[in-house]
C-alpha positions in Angstrom: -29.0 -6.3 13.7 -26.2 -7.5 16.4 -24.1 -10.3 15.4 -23.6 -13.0 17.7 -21.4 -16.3 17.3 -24.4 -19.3 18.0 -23.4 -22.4 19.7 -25.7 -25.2 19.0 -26.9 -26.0 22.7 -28.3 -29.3 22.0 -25.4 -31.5 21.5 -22.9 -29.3 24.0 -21.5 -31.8 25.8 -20.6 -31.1 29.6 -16.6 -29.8 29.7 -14.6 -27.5 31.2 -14.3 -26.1 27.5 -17.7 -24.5 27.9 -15.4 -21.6 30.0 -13.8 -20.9 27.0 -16.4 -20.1 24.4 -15.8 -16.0 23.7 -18.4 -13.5 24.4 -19.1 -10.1 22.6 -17.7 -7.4 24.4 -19.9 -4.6 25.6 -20.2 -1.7 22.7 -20.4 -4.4 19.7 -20.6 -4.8 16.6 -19.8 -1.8 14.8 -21.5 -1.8 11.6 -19.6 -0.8 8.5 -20.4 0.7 5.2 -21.1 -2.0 2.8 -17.9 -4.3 1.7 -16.5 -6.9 0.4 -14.0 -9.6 0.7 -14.3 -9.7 4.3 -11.2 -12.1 4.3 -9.2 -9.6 4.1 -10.4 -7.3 6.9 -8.4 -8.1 9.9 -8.9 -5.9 13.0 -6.3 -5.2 15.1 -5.6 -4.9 18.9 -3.3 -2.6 20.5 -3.5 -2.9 24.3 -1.8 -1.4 27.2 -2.1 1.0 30.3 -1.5 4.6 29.0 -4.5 7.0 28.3 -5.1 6.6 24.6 -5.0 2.4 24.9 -6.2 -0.2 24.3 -7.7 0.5 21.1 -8.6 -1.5 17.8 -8.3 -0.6 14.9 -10.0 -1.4 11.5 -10.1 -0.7 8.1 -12.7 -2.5 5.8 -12.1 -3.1 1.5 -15.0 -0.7 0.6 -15.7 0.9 3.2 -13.9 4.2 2.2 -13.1 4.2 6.2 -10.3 3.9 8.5 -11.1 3.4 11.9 -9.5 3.5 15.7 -12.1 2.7 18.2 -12.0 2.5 22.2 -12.6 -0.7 23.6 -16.2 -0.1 24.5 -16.5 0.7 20.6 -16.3 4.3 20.7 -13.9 6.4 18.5 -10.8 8.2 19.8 -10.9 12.0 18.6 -10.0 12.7 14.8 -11.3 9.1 13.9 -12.9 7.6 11.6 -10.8 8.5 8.4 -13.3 8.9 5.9 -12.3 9.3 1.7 -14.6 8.4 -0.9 -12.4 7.0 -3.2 -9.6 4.7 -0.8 -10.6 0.9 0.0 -8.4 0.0 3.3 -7.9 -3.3 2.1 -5.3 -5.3 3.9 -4.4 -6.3 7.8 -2.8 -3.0 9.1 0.4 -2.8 10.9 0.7 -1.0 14.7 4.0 0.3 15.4 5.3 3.2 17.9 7.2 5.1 15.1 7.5 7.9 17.0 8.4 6.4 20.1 5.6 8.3 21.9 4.7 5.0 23.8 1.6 4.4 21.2 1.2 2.8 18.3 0.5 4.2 15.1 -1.0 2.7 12.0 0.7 1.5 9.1 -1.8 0.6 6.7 -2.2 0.4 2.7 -5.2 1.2 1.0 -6.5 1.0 -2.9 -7.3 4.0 -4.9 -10.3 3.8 -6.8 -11.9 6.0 -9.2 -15.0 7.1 -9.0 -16.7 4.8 -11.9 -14.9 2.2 -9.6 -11.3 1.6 -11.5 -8.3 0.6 -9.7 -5.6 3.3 -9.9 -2.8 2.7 -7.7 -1.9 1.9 -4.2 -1.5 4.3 -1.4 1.1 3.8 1.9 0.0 5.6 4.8 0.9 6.0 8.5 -1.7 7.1 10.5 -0.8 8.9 13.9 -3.4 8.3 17.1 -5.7 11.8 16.6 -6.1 10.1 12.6 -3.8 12.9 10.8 -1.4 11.6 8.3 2.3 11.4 8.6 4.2 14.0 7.1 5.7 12.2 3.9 2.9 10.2 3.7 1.0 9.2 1.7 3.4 7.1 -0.6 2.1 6.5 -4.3 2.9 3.0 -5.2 1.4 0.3 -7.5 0.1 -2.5 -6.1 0.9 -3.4 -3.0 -0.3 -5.6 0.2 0.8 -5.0 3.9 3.8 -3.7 4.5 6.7 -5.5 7.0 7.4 -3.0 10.0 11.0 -3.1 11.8 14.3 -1.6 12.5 16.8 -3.3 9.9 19.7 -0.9 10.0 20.4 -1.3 13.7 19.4 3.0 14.0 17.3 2.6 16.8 14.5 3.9 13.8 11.2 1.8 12.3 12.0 0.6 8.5 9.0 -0.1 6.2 9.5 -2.5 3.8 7.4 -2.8 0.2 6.5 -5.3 -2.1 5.2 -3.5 -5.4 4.1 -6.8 -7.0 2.8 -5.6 -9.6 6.6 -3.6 -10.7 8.3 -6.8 -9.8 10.0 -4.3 -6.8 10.7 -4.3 -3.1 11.8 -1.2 -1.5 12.6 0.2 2.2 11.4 3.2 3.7 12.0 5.8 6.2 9.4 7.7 9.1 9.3 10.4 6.3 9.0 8.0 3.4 12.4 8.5 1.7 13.6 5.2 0.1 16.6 3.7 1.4 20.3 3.7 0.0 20.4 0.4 -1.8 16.9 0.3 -2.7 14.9 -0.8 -5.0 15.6 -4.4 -5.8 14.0 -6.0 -8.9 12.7 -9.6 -9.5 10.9 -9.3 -13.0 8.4 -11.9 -12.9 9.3 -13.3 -9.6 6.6 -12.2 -6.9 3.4 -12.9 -5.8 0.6 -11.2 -4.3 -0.5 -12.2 -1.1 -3.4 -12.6 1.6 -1.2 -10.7 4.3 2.5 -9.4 4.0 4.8 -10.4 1.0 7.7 -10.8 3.5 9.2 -12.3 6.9 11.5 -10.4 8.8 14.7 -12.1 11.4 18.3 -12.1 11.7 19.2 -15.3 9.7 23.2 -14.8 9.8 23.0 -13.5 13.6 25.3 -10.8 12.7 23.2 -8.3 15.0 21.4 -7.2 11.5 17.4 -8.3 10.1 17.3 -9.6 7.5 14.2 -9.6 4.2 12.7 -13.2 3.4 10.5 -12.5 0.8 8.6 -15.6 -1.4 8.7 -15.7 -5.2 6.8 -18.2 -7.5 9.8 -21.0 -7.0 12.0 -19.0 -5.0 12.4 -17.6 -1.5 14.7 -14.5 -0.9 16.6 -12.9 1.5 18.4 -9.4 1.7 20.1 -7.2 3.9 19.5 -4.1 5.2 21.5 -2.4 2.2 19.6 -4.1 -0.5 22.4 -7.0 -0.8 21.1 -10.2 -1.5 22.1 -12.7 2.1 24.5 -15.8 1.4 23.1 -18.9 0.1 19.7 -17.6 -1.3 17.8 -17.5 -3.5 16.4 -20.4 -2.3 14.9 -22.8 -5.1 12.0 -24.9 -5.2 12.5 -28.7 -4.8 10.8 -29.4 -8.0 10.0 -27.2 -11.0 6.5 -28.8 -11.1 6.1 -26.9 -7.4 5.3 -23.5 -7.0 5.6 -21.9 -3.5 2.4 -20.9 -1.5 0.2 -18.5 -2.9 -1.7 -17.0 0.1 1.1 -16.1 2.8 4.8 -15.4 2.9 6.9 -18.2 5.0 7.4 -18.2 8.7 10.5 -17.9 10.8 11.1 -20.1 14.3 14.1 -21.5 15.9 12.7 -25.2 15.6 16.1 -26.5 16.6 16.9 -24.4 19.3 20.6 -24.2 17.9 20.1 -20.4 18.0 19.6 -19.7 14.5 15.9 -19.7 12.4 15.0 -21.8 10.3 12.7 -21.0 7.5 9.0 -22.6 7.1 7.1 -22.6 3.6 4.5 -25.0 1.8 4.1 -25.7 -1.8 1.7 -27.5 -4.2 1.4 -28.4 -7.9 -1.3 -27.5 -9.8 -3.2 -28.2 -13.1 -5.4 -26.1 -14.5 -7.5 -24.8 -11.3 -6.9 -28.2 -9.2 -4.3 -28.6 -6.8 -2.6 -32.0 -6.9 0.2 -32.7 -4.8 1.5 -30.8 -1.6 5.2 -30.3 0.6 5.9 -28.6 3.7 9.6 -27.9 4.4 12.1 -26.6 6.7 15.3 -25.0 5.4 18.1 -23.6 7.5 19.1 -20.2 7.9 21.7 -20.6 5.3 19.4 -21.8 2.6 20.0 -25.3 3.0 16.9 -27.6 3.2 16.6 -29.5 6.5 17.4 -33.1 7.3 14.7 -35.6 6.8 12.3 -32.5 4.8 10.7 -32.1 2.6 7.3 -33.7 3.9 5.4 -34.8 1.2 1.7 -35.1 1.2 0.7 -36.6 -2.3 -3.0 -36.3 -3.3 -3.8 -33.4 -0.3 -3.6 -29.1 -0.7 -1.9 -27.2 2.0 -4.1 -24.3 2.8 -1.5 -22.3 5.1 2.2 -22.0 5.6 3.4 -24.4 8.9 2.9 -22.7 12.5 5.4 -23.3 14.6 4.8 -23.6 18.7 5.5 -26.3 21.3 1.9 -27.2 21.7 2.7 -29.8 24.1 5.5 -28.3 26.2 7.9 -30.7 26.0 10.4 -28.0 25.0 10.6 -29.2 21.8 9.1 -27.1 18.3 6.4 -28.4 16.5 4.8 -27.0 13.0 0.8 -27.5 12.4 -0.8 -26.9 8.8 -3.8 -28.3 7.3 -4.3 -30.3 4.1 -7.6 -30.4 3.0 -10.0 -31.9 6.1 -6.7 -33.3 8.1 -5.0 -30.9 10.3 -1.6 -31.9 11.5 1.3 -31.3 14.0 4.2 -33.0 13.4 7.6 -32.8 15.1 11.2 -31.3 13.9 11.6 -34.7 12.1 8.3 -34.4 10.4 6.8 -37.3 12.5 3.1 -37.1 13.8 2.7 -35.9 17.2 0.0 -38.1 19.7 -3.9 -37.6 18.3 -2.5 -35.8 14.8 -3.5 -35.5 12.5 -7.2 -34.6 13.5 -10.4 -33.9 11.0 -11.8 -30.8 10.9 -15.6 -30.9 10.0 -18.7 -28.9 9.6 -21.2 -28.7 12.4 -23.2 -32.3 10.5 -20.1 -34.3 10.6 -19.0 -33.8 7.0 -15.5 -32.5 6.3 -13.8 -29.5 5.7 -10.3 -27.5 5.6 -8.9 -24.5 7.5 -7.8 -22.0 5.4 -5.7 -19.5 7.1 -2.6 -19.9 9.3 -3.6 -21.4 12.4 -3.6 -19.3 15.7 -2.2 -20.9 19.1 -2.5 -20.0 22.2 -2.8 -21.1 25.9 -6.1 -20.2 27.3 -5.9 -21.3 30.6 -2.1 -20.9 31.2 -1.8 -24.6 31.8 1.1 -24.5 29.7 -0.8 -26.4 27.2 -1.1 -24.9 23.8 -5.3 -24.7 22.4 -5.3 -24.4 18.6 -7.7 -22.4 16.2 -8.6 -22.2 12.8 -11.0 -21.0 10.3 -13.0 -21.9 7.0 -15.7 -19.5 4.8 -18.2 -22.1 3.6 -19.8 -21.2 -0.4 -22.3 -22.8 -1.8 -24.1 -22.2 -5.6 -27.8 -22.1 -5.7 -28.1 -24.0 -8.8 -25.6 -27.1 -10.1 -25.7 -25.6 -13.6 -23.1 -23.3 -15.0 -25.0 -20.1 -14.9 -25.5 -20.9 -11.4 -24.5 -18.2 -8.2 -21.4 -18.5 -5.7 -22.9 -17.1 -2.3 -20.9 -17.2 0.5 -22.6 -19.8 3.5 -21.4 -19.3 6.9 -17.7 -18.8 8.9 -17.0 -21.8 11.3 -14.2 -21.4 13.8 -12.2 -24.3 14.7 -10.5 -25.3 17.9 -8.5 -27.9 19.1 -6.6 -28.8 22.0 -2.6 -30.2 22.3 -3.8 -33.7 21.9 -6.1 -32.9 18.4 -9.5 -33.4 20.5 -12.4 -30.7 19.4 -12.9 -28.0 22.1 -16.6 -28.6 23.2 -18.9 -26.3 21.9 -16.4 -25.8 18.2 -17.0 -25.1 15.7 -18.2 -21.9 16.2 -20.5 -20.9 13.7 -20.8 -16.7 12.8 -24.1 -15.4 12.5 -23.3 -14.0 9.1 -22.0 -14.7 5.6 -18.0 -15.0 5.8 -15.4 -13.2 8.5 -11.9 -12.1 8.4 -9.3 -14.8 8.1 -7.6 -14.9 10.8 -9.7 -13.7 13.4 -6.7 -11.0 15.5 -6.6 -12.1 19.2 -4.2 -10.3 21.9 -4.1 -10.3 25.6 -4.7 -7.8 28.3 -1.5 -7.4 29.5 -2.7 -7.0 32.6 -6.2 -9.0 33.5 -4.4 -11.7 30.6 -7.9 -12.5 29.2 -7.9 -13.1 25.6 -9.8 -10.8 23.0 -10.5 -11.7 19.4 -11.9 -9.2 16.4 -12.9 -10.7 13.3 -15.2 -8.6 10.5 -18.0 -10.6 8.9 -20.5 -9.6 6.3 -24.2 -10.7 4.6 -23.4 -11.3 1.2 -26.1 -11.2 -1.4 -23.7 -13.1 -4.3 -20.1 -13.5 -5.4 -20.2 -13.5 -8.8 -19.3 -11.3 -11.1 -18.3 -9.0 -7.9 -19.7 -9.6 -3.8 -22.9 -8.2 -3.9 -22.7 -6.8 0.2 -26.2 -6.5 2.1 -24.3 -5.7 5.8 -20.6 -5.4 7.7 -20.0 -5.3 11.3 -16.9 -5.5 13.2 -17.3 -7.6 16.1 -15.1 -7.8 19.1 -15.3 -10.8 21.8 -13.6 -11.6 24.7 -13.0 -15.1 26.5 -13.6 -14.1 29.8 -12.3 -16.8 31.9 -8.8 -17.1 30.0 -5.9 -16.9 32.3 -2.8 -17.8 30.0 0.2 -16.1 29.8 0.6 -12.8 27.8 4.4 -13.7 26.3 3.0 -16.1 23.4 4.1 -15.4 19.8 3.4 -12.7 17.4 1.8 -15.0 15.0 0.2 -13.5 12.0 -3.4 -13.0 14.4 -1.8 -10.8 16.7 1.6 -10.0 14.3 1.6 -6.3 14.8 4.8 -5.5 12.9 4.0 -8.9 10.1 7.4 -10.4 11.2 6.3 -13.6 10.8 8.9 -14.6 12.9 8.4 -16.9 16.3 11.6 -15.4 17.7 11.5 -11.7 17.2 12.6 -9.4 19.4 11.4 -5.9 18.7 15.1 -3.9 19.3 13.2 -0.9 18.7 11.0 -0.1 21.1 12.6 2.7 22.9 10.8 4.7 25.2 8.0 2.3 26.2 6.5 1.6 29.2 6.8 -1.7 29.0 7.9 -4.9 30.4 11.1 -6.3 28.2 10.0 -8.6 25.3 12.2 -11.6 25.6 13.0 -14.4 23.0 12.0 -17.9 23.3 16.0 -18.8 22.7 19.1 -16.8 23.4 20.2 -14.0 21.4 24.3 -13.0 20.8 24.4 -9.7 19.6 27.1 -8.1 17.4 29.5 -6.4 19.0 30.4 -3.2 18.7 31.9 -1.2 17.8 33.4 -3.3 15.1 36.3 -3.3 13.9 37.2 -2.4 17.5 40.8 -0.9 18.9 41.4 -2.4 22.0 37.6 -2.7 23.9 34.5 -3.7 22.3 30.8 -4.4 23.7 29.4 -7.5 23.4 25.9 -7.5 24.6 23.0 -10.9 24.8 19.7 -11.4 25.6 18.7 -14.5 27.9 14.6 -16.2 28.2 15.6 -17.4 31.5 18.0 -17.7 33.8 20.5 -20.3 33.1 24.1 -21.0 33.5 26.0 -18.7 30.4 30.0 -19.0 28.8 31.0 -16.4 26.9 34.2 -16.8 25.5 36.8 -15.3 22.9 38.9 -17.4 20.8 41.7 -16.5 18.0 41.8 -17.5 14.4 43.4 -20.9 15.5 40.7 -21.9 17.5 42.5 -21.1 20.8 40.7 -19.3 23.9 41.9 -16.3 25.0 39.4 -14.7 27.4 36.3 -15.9 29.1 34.5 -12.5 29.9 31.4 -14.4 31.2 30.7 -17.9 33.1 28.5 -18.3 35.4 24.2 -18.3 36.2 22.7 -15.1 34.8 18.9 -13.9 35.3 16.9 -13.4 32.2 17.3 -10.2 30.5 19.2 -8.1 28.4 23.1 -8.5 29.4 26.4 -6.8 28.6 29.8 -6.5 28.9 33.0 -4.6 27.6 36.0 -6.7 26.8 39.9 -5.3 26.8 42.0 -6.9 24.2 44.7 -4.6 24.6 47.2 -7.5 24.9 46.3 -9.2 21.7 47.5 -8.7 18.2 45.6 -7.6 15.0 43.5 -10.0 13.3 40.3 -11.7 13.5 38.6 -13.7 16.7 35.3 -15.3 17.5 33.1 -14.8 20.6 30.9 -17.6 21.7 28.1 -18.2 23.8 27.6 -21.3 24.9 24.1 -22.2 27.4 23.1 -26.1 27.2 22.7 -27.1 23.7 22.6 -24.2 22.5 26.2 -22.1 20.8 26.4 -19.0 18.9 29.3 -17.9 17.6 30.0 -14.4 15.6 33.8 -12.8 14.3 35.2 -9.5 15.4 38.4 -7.8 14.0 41.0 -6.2 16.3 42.8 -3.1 14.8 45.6 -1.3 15.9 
């Protein structure tokens, strides 16, 4: 039976909207052995020119199957990955670990037994003709989706763990050897989660990523070398607050000062009810931000804040639902023009978004259209003996202003779907493409009781936006969870440079430095650049660079063969924004 998303024609109301309702893509649905806990089963997109792209790929929480499918739904050679006993559980991660200009798959799956007993988890990477890494697979305990990037500045991936179940986090090689300085250990202190424990971004701007991983009442951050980053932990306002449950906290510049700022929600609880809800900004230093926390008595924060500029005013905005209200609110937590907005079910009665939200600009108007998603239940009986079934996924969409999208929600023609639904762009045609798994559930409780599973791929087909939006957790590929990330290393691909949304002052090097040093930055645009040296006293001595500069990666070698030993600041300086970093001079 093919899956289609329905729109209910009758009450479609004329709008240029209706050219933005998706379509299933030729080739789809695939349908999957029987599962469970579709929310979990994220497809995932990796597009480009070369022979073996674009490709999805997929791997359900009992389906005992891996997947890595063409466009048109057909398999690449060596796929599917088929073992009895693994459920691929999670959202995978696509990164080019061997810089052969393709991404393989960094995925972790649950081993069962055979009378159906969780025994551990599994880390595997996944090269493009299916075989297995050498190194891999790593035994672990349990685990959720690994963060992908290079945090040691070697030009080489990292993987970073959560074992949540050891109370460990842990960094990994290509080859799987743990990293010097690894483990770290927070007895009692972390959480499971929907997606990745962990956000990845340079806090200190020191050249280095660093590890911002959520506890129950405390976020952390560590280095490279397993050393815990100045300033954090980072404590909970209120002891009667716990930190989200669901995802780990998002990164964005919201300030545009150059540095990131750190977004998380919380919520008290009693018993199984949520009662009271905050959103909040802290800065990179662990500091909480002027004028937040933003507290929404009475109301449950499904999702960690987004962060965009929905309206393009150049200004950041977060969104996040509570409850039936979604909102948008601006740095200093005020509401932006139409927000909040209630999100409701097809009859007019309201409902939540759960997951984070996913943002992007259909029509490349420069205008931001917003999406979300809820997995209705209902019980057939009001008694307590009574069955959980799952009812029907709606997707939710928005525009800047918080009007509904004519023709939303859109309801799937099934039980539940994967939360959220992945999109990514064509990098060259820039329409939009979304995967989501859904199922037909037969009952939730004791265990899902799965009838059918499909993966089902749809395309808007007269999007035009831009393909340079964020790597938000839909389209994430290396679970940064950061707005400003810059992926340092992708070496060796084919590709047009990834730029930031702000500008980026790199570390020089080498440092400590005899002499000459290199002092390299990355620019969004082109705009008018100072870079200048000062001493310990605050007094300038050089100005290597002022003047207009294009956008790009830029570099240059300074000569401080005239100066004394000791310790000076660079700064860049471009409009509001200044970053500043230390070098030593030795002779």
């Amino acid at each position: 039976m093919k899956l289609i998303i329905w729109i209910m024609l009758i009450t479609l109301p004329a709008s240029n909207s209706l050219a933005q309702i998706p379509e299933m893509v030729d080739g789809w649905p695939y349908k999957t052995w029987n599962s469970y806990w579709a929310v979990y089963s994220i497809p995932k997109f990796s597009l480009g020119n070369s022979e073996a792209l674009p490709a999805i790929t997929f791997g359900s929480c009992a389906a005992h199957e891996f997947d890595r499918f063409r466009l048109d739904g057909s398999f690449f050679p060596g796929w599917p990955f088929v073992e009895d006993t693994l459920l691929f559980g999670f959202p995978n991660v696509l990164a080019d670990i061997d810089h052969d200009g393709i991404e393989e798959v960094v995925v972790t799956a649950f081993r069962r037994s055979y009378d159906n007993h969780f025994v551990r988890s599994e880390l595997y990477i996944f090269d493009e003709d299916g075989s297995v890494f050498p190194g891999f697979p790593l035994f672990l305990n349990r685990c959720p989706t690994p963060n992908v990037a290079d945090f040691d500045n070697d030009g080489e991936y990292d993987i970073m763990i959560v074992d949540y179940d050891n109370d460990t986090i842990f960094m990994v090689d290509r080859f799987g050897n743990i990293m010097p300085g690894w483990p770290v250990y927070l007895p009692g202190q972390l959480m499971s989660t929907v997606g990745s424990a962990g956000a990845v971004g340079d806090l200190d701007l020191d050249g280095y990523l660093e590890y911002i991983v959520k506890g129950r009442k405390e976020i952390y951050a560590y280095r490279y070398d397993g050393t815990i980053q100045d300033g954090f932990p980072i404590g909970i306002i209120d002891t009667a607050y716990f930190f989200n449950y669901w995802w780990s906290p998002n990164l964005a510049d919201m300030d545009g000062d150059g540095y990131l700022e750190i977004l998380i929600s919380a919520h008290t609880r009693i018993d199984r009810y949520y009662i009271d809800s905050y959103v909040a900004i802290y800065e990179h230093n662990g500091t909480i931000k002027e004028n937040w926390p933003l507290m929404l008595p009475n109301s449950y924060v499904w999702q960690i804040p987004t962060p965009a500029d929905i309206n393009n005013d150049g200004q950041m905005e977060i969104g996040f639902s509570a409850y039936e209200w979604l909102y948008f609110v601006d740095i200093n937590g005020q509401n932006l023009p139409g927000w909040p907005a209630m999100t409701t079910y097809p009859d007019g009665s309201p409902r939540g978004i759960s997951s984070e939200l996913i943002i992007v600009d259909l029509n490349g108007d420069g205008y931001s259209e917003i999406f979300g998603d809820y997995n209705a239940i209902h019980a057939d009986s009001m008694g307590e003996d009574s069955t959980w079934y799952w009812g029907h996924g709606y997707l939710y969409a928005h525009n800047y202003l918080g009007q509904e999208l004519a023709g939303y929600p859109l309801i799937v023609e099934g039980d539940c779907f994967s939360r959220p639904p992945s999109f990514a762009r064509d990098p060259v045609s820039h329409e939009l493409y979304m995967g989501l798994y859904t199922e037909i559930s037969v009952g939730l409780e004791p265990e899902p009781e799965i009838d059918t599973g499909y993966v089902e791929i749809y395309i808007f087909p007269d999007t035009t936006g831009p393909t340079d939006q964020w790597p938000m957790l839909s389209h994430d590929n290396l679970m940064t969870k950061n707005y400003n990330f810059v992926d340092l290393a992708r070496v060796g691909i084919d590709r047009e440079e990834i730029l930031p949304t702000s500008c980026l002052l790199k570390q020089n090097y080498p440092n400590p430095f005899n002499n000459s040093t290199r002092i390299e930055f990355v620019l969004p645009k082109s705009q008018y650049v100072n870079l200048s040296v000062y001493d310990i006293l605050g007094r300038r001595v050089s100005v290597p660079v002022d003047g207009l500069l294009s956008s790009g990666t830029h570099g240059v070698t300074i000569d401080q063969a005239g100066l004394s030993t000791g310790v000076y600041f660079y700064s860049l300086t471009s409009g509001r924004t200044e970053i500043t970093r230390k070098m030593v001079l030795l002779r």
